[in-house]
Wavefront OBJ file of the C-alpha trace (Angstrom):
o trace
v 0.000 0.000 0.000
v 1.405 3.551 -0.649
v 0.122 6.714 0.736
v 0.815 10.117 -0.332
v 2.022 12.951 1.795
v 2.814 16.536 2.097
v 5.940 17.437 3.566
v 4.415 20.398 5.335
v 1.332 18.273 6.487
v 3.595 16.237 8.676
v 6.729 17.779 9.912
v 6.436 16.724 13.421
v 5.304 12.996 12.783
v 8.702 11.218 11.381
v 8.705 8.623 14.312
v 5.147 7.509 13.900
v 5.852 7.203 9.602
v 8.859 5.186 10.609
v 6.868 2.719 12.939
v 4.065 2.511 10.160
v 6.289 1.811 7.604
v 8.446 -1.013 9.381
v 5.865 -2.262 11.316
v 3.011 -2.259 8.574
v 4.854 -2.495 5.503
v 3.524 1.026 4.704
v 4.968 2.784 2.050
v 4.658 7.002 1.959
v 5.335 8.682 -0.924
v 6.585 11.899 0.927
v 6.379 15.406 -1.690
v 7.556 18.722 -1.325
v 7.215 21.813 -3.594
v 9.136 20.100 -6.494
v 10.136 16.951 -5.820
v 9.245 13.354 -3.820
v 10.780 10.911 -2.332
v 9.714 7.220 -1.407
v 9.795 5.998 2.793
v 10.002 2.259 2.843
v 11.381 0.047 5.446
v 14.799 -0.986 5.644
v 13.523 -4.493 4.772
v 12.141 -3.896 1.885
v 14.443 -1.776 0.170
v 17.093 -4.487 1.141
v 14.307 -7.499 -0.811
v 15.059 -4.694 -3.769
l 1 2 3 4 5 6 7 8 9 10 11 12 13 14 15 16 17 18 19 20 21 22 23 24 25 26 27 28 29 30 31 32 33 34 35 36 37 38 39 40 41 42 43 44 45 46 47 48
């Protein structure tokens, strides 16, 4: 599953992405102004 996100929507919240994403196999597609970048676990990048 892969959510989208705002990087002003969530400044403060980095610890609870990381615990969704290693815990829940989330994956958060994290945007700014211009760009994006992609949050997955450790795990899974490593299965890449």
């Amino acid at each position: 599953m892969r959510q989208k996100l705002n990087i002003t929507d969530h400044p403060e919240d980095l610890n609870n992405l990381i615990k969704s994403v290693t815990e829940e196999d989330v994956i958060y597609e994290i945007q700014s102004q211009n760009d994006s970048a992609i949050l997955i676990s450790q795990k899974s990048y490593e299965n890449l």
